[in-house]
C-alpha positions as CSV (number, residue, x, y, z in Angstrom):
1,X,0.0,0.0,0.0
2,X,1.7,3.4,-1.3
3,X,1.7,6.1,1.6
4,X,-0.6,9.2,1.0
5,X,1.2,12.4,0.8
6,X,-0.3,15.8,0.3
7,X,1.1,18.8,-1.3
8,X,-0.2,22.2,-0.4
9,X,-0.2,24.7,-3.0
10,X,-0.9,27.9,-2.3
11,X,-0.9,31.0,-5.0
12,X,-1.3,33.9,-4.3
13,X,-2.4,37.2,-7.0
14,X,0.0,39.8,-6.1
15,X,-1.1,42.9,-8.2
16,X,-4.9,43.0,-9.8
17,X,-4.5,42.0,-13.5
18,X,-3.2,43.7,-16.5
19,X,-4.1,43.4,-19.8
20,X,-3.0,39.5,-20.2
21,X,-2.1,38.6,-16.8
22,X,-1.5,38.9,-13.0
23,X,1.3,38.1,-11.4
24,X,1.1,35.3,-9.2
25,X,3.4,33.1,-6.6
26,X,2.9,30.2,-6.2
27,X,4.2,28.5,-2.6
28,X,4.8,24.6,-2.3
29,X,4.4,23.1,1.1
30,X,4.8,19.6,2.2
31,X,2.3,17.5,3.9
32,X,4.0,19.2,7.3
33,X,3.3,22.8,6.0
34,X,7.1,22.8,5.8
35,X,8.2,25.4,2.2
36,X,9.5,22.9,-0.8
37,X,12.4,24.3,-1.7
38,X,14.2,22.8,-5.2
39,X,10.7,21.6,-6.4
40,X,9.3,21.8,-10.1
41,X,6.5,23.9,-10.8
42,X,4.3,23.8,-14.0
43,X,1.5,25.8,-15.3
44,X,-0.6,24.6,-18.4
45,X,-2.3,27.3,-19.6
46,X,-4.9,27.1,-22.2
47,X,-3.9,28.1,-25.9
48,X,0.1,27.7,-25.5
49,X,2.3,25.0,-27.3
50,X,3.0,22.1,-25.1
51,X,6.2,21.0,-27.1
52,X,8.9,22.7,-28.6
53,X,11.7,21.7,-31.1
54,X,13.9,24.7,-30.4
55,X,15.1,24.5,-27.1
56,X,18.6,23.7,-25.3
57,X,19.7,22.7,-22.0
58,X,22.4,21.3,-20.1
59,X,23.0,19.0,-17.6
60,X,26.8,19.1,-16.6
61,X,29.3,16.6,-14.1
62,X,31.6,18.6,-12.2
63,X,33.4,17.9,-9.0
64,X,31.6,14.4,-9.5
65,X,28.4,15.8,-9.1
66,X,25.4,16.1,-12.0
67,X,24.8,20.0,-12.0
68,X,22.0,21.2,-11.9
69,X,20.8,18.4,-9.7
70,X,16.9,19.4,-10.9
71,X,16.6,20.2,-14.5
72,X,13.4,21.1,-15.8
73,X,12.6,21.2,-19.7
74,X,9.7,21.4,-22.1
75,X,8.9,18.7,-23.6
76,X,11.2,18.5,-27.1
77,X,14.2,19.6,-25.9
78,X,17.8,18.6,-26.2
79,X,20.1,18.7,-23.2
80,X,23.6,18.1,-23.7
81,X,25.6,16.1,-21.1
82,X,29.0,18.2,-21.3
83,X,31.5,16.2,-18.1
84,X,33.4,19.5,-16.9
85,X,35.3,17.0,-14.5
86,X,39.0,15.0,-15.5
87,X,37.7,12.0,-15.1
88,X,35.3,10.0,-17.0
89,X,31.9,9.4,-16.7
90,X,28.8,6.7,-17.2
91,X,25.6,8.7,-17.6
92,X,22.3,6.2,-17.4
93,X,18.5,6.3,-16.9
94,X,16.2,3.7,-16.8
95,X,12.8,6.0,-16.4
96,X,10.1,5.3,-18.6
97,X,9.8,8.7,-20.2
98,X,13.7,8.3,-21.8
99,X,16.3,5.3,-21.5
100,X,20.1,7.1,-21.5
101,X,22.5,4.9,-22.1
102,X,26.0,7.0,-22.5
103,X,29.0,4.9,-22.0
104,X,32.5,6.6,-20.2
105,X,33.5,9.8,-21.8
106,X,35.2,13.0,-21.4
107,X,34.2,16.3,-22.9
108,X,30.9,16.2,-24.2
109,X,28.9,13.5,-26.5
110,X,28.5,14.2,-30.4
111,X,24.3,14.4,-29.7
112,X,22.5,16.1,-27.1
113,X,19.8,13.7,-26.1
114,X,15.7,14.8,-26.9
115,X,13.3,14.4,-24.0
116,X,10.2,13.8,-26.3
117,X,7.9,12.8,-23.1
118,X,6.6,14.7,-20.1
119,X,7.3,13.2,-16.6
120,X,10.4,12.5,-14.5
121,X,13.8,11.2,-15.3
122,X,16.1,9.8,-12.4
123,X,20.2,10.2,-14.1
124,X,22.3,8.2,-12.2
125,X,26.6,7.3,-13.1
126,X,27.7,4.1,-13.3
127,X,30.9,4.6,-12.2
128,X,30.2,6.9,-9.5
129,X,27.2,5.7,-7.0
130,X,26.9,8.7,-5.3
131,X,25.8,11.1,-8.1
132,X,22.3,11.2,-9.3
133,X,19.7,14.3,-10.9
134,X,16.8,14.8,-12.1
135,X,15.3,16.1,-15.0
136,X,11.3,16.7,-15.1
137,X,9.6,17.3,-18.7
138,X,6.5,19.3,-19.0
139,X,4.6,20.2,-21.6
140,X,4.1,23.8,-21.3
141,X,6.5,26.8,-21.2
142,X,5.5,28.3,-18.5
143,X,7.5,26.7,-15.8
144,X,10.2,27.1,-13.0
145,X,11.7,25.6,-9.6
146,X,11.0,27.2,-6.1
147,X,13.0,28.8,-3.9
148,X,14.3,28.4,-0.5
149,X,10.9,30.2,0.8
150,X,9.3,27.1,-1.7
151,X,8.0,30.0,-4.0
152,X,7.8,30.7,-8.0
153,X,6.9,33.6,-9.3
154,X,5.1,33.3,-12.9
155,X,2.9,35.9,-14.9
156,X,-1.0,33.8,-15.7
157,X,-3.5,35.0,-17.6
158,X,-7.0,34.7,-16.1
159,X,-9.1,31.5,-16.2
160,X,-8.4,28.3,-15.7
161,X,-4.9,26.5,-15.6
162,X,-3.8,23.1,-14.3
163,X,-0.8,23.7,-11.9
164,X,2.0,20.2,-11.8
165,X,4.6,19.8,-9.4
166,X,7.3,17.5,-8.5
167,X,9.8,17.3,-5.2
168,X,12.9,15.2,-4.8
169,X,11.4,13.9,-1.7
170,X,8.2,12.7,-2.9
171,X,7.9,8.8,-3.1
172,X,6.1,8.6,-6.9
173,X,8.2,9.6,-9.5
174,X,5.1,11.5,-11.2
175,X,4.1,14.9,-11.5
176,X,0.8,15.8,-9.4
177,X,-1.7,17.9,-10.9
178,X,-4.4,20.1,-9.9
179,X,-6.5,22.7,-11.3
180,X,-5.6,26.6,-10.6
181,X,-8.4,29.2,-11.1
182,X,-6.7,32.3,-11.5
183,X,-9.6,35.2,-11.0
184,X,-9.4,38.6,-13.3
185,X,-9.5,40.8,-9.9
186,X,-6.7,38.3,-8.5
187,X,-7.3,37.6,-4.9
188,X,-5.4,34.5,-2.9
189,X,-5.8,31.0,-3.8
190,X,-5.1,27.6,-2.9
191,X,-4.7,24.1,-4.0
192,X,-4.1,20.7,-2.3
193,X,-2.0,18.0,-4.4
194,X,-1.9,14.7,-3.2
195,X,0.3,11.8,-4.5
């Protein structure tokens, strides 16, 4: 039996809205009430492109660590495993949204790998047990990771919007969703995710 874990989200309009849209922050708590700092945020919001075929990113070794440790991409986009470090690397993943299989090297592989499908990606080195990342795919552009307070800042429009999120510390590798009604006068709101 999986253990229930709940996510508090909690956004609140800062300013009333402008012509397109009102800032908001959005604040991740754990099931404690405790701020989620490092987490994924993503917003969905109706009428953008889910996927892109333009975009770069990069998920580096150095000091025999993966940096960053939490990389989050839109769906489409090619990250580059560049190994800053003098010794060599084995860069793997077994998740279900992208297999990486990229045997020892130095420097940095010919091809940047394509994360075509949205979830979570656990990276792990072969040759060095200790290291391991993240990389979460979503399919919007309108995403970001909180800070140490467990807050994003992001400009909505009004309406409705589905808010995921993901945390390092959370058993299911899945995003959790929930909708986000973001009002034209803004005001506070708040959402409860549970895994």
């Amino acid at each position: 039996m999986t253990t229930v874990r709940r996510l508090c989200l909690l956004a609140f309009a800062l300013s009333p809205l402008a012509a397109a849209a009102v800032p908001v922050t959005v604040q991740l708590r754990g099931p404690n009430g405790q701020p989620l700092a490092d987490a994924a945020v993503a917003v969905e919001v109706k009428g953008r492109t889910g996927k892109t075929s333009s975009a770069k990113a990069e998920m580096g070794q150095r000091d025999r660590q993966f940096t960053p440790q939490l990389l989050i991409v839109q769906t489409g986009t090619s990250v580059s495993f560049p190994n800053f470090d003098t010794v060599r690397h084995h860069v793997y993943s077994f998740s279900p949204i992208k297999v990486i299989d990229i045997k020892l090297y130095s420097g940095t592989p010919a091809e940047p790998i394509v994360f075509d499908k949205p979830g979570v990606a656990t990276l792990g080195c072969n040759i060095h047990d200790r290291m391991s990342a993240h990389i979460v795919v979503v399919d919007t552009p309108t995403f970001g990771r909180t800070d140490p307070k467990g807050q994003l800042s992001l400009d909505l429009p009004a309406g409705e919007h589905v808010v995921k999120a993901w945390h390092g510390d959370q058993k299911s590798p899945s995003l959790q969703s929930a909708k986000l009604d973001v009002p034209a006068g803004g005001g506070p709101l708040a959402l409860t995710l549970a895994e």
